[in-house]
RODO-2510 file (C-alpha; in nm, 4 decimals, decimal comma):
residues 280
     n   res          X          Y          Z
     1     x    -7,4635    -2,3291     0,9982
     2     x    -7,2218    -2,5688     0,9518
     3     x    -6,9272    -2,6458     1,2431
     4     x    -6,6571    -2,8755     1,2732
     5     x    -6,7445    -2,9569     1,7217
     6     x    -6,5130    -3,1612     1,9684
     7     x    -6,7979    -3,2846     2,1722
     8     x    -6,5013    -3,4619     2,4319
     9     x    -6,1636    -3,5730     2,3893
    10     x    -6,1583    -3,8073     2,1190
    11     x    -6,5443    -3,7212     1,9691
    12     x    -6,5663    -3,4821     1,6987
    13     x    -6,7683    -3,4436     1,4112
    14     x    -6,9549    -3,1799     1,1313
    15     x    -7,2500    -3,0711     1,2774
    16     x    -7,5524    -2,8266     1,1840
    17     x    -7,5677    -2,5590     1,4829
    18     x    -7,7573    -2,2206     1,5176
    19     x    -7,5665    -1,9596     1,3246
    20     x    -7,4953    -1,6974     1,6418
    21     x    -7,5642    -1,3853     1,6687
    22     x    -7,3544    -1,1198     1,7925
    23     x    -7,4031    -0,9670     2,1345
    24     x    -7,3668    -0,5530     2,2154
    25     x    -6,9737    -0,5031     2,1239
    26     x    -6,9530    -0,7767     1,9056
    27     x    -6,9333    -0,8366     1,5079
    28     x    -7,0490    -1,1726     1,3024
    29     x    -6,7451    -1,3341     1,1093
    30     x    -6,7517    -1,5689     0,8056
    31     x    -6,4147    -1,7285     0,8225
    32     x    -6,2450    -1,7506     0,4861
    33     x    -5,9108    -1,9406     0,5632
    34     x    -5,8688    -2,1383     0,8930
    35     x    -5,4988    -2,3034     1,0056
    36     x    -5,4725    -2,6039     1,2390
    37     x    -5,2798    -2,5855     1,5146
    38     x    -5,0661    -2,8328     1,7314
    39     x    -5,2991    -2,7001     2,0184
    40     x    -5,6305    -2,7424     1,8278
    41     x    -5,4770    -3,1243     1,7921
    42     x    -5,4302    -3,1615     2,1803
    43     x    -5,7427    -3,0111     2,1966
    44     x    -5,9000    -3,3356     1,9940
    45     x    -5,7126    -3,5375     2,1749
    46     x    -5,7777    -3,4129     2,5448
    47     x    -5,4655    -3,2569     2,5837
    48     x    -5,5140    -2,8986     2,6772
    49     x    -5,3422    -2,8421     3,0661
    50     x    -5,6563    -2,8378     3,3084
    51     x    -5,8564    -2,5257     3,2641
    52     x    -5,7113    -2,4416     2,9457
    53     x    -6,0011    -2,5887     2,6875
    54     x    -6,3873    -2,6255     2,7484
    55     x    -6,6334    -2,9144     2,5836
    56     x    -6,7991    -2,8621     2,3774
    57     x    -6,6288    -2,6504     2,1501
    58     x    -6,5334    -2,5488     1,8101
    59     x    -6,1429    -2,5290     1,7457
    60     x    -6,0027    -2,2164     1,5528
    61     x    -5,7765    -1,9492     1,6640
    62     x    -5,5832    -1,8935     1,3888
    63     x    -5,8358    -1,7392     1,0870
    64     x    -5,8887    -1,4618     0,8710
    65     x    -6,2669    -1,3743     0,7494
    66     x    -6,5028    -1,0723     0,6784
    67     x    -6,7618    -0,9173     0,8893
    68     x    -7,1035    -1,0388     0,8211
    69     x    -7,3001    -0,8907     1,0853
    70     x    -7,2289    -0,5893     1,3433
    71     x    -7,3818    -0,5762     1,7452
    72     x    -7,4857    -0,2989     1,8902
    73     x    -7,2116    -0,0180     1,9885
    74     x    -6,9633    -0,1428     1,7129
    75     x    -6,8237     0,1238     1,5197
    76     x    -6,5609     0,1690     1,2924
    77     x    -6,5971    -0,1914     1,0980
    78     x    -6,8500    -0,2234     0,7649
    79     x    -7,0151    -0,5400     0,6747
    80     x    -6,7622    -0,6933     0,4091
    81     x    -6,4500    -0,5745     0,5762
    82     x    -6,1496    -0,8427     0,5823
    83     x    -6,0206    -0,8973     0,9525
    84     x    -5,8631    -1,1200     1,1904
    85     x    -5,8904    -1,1091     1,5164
    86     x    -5,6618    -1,1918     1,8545
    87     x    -5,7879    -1,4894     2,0716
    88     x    -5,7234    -1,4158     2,3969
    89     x    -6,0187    -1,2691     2,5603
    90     x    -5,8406    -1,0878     2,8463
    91     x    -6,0212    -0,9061     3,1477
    92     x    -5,8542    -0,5748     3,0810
    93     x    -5,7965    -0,4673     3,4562
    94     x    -5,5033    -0,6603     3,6060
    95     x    -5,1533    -0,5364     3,6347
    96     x    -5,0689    -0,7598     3,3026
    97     x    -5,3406    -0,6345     3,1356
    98     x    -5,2552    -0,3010     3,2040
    99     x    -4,9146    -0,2977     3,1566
   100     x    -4,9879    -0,4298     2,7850
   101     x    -4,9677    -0,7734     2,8066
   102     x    -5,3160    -0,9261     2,8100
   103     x    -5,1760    -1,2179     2,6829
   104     x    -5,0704    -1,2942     3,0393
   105     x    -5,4170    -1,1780     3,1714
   106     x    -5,4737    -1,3265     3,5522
   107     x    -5,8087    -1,3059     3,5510
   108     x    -5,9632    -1,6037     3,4091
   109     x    -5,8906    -1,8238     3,0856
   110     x    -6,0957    -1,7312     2,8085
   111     x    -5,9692    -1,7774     2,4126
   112     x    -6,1354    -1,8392     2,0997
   113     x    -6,1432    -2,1942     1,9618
   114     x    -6,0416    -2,3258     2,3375
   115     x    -6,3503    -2,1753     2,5740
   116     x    -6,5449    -1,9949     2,3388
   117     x    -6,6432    -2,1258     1,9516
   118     x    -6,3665    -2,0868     1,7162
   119     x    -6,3267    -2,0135     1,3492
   120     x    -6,3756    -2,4136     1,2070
   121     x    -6,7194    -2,2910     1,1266
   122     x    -6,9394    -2,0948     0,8776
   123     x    -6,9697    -1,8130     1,0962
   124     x    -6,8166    -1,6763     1,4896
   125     x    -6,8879    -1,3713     1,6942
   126     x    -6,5822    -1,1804     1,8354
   127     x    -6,5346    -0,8987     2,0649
   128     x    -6,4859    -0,5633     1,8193
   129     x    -6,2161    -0,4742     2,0167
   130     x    -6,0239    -0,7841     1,9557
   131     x    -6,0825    -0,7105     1,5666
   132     x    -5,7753    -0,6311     1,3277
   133     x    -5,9271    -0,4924     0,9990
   134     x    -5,7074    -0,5860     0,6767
   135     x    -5,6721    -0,3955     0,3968
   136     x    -5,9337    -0,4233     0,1173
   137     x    -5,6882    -0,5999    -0,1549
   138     x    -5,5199    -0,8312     0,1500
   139     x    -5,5309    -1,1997     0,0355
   140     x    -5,7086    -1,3658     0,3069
   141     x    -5,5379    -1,7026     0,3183
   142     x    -5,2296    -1,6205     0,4254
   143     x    -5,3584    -1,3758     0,6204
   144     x    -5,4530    -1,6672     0,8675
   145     x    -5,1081    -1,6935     0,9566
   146     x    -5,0987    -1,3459     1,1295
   147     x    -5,1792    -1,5446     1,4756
   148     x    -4,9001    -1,7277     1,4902
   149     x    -4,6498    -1,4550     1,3330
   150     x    -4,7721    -1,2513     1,6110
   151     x    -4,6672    -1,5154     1,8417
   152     x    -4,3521    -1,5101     1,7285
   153     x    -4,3243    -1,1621     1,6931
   154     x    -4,3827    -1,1442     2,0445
   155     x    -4,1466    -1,3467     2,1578
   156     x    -3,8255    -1,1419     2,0024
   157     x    -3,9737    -0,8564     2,1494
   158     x    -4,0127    -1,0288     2,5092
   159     x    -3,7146    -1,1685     2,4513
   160     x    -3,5682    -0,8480     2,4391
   161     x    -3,3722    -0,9190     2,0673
   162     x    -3,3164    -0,5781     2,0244
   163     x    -3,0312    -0,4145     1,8081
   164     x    -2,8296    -0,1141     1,8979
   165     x    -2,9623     0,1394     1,6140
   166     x    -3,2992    -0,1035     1,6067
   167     x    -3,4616     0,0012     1,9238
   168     x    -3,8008    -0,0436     1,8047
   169     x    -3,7807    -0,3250     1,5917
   170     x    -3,6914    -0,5929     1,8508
   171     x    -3,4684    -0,7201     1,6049
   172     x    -3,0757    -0,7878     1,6183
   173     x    -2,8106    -0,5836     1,4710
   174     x    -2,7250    -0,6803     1,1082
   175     x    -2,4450    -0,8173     1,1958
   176     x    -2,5528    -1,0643     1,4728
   177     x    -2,4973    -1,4563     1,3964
   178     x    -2,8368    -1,6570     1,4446
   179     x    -2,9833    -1,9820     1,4523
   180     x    -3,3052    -2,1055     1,4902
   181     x    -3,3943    -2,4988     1,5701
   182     x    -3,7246    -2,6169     1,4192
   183     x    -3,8688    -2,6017     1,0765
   184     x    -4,2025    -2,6316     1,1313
   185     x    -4,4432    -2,2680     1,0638
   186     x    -4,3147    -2,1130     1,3425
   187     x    -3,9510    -2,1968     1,2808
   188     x    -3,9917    -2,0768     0,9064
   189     x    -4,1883    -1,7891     1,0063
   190     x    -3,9316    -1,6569     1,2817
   191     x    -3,7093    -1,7091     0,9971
   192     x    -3,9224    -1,4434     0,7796
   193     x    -3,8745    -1,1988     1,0395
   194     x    -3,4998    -1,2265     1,1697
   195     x    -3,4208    -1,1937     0,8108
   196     x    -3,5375    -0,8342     0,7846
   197     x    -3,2390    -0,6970     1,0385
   198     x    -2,9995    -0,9263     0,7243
   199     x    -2,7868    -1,0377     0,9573
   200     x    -2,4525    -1,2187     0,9036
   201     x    -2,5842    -1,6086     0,9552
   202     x    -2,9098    -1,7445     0,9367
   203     x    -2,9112    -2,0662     0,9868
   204     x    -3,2235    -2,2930     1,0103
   205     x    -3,1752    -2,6615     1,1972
   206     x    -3,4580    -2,8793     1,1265
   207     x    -3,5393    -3,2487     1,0985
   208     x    -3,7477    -3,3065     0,7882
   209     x    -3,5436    -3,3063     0,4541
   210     x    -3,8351    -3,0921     0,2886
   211     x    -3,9053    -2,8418     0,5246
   212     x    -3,5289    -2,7762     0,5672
   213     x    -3,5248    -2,6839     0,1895
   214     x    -3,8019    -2,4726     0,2679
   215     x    -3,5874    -2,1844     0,5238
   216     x    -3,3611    -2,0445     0,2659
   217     x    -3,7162    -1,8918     0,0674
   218     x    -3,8005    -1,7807     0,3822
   219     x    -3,4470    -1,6353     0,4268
   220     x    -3,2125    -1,8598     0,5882
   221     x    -2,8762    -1,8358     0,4633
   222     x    -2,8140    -2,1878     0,5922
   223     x    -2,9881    -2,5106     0,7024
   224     x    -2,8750    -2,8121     0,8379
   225     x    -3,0409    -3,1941     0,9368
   226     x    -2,9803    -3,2172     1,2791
   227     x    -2,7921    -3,5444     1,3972
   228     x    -2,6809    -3,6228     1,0886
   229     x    -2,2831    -3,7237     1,1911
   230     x    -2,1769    -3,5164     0,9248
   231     x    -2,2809    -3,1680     1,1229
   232     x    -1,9796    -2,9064     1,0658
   233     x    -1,7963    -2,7377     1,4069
   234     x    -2,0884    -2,4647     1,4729
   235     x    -1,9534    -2,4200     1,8800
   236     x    -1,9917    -2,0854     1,9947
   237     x    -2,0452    -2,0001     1,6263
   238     x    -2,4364    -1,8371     1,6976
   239     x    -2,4932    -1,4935     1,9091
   240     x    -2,8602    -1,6334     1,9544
   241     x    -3,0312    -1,9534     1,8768
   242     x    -3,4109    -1,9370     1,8859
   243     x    -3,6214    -2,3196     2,0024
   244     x    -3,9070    -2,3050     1,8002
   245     x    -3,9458    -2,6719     1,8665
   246     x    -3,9981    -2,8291     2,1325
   247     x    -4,1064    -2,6597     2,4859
   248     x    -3,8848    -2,8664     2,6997
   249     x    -3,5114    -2,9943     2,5280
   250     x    -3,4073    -3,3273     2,5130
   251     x    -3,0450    -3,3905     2,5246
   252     x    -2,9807    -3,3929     2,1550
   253     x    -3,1941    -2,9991     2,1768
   254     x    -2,9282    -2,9701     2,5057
   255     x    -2,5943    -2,9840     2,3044
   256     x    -2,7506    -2,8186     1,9999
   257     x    -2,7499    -2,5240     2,2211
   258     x    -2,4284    -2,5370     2,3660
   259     x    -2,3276    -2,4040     1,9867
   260     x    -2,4663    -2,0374     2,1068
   261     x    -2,3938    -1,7895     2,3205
   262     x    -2,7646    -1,6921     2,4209
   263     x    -3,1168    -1,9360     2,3612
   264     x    -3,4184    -1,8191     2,3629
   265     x    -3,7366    -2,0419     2,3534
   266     x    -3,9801    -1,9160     2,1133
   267     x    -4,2050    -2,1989     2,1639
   268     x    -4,2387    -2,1034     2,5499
   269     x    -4,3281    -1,7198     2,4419
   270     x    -4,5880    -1,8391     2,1713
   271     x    -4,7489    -2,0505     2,4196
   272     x    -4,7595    -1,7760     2,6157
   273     x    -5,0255    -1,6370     2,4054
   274     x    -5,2407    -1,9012     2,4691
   275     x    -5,2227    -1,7691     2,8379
   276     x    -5,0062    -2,0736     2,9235
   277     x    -4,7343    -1,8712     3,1795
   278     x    -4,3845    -1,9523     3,1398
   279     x    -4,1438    -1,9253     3,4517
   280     x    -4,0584    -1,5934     3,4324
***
């Protein structure tokens, strides 16, 4: 088959390799749509913290595909069914693990597309029980963005941006004032899902003119070009501003926030999913 390999930091290239073939518990994949990530960058570039990435190795953690082959003990999936699947390979017996976050598994650091062979490639094996079927008539390209809608899912949910009269939604009450800094796909997609709870603002702050235009589609009913000198007076206008930007503020990201009365940092939750721990 045909793969897209980082042999080191800095080497890559398209490569013939043997197509694999899937052990007991796991089903063959033919990705269909892959995304590129800002990790699967570092990754190229040698990036990844220590421990977190594993050479050779063939980026893609964000995909959508259909099965292609079945291992022994899989049940439940056909050949030709649509799926995605999650990327962290947890151990399933720590307290994390078992309280329902494997994404925070302690045991140790396994993910698709970082230690084990990712998607950039005619064909992966993945643990069944990783597997998200799709409905039959689900388009599969944008279905490759359910990876990092889940990571942002997550992170309003373990942010606790609940709702009175939303308990299980983990979104605020519709008449909560929110911002979100960064318009980038996570930014716009966090957009996509705040806007379900329609609240009162909506307001996307971004630094490229044509992404900007891009958040009131998604559903912002605002945006703004940061550090423009022409910014209205938005002080303690927000209930909740959301960094989907950068993990660590600079001082321009500093005073942004001192416009809110509560930040969270979706890009520190999302990385979380990569099994990077924040300082909780």
């Amino acid at each position: 088959m045909r793969a897209f390999r980082i042999g080191s930091p800095g080497r890559h290239a398209v490569l013939d390799l043997p197509t694999p073939r899937p052990a007991p518990g796991e089903i063959l994949v033919a990705p269909e749509a892959v995304g590129i990530c800002g990790s699967d960058l570092e990754l190229a570039a040698g990036r990844r913290p220590a421990g977190y990435a594993r050479y050779p190795i063939v980026p893609g953690h964000e995909w959508s595909g259909r099965v292609i082959g079945l291992g022994t003990g899989v049940h439940g999936l056909e050949l030709g069914t649509p799926v995605v699947a999650e990327g962290v390979r947890s151990c399933a017996q720590c307290v994390r693990c078992k309280e329902g976050r494997p994404n925070l598994c302690s045991g140790d650091y396994a993910e698709t597309g970082f230690t084990h062979p990712g998607a950039l490639a005619e064909a992966l094996t993945v643990p069944a029980a990783l597997v998200h079927p799709l409905p039959a008539h689900c388009p599969l390209a944008p279905a490759a963005l359910l990876e990092p809608a889940a990571c942002v899912a997550n992170a309003l949910l373990e942010a606790g941006l609940t709702g009175a009269g939303l308990p299980d939604t983990g979104l605020p009450e519709p008449s909560a004032r929110l911002a979100v800094v960064g318009d980038g796909p996570l930014g716009l997609i966090a957009i996509s899902l705040l806007r379900l709870c329609e609240p009162r603002e909506l307001v996307a702050f971004g630094r490229l003119p044509d992404r900007v235009t891009r958040a009131a589609a998604c559903g912002a009913t605002e945006s703004a070009l940061r550090a423009t000198g022409a910014e209205p007076d938005w002080r303690g206008r927000f209930d909740t501003m959301m960094n989907v930007f950068l993990p660590h503020l600079d001082l321009e990201e500093k005073q942004l926030f001192a416009l809110g009365q509560k930040m969270l940092s979706a890009k520190e939750l999302a990385q979380i999913a990569q099994h990077i721990h924040d300082s909780e």
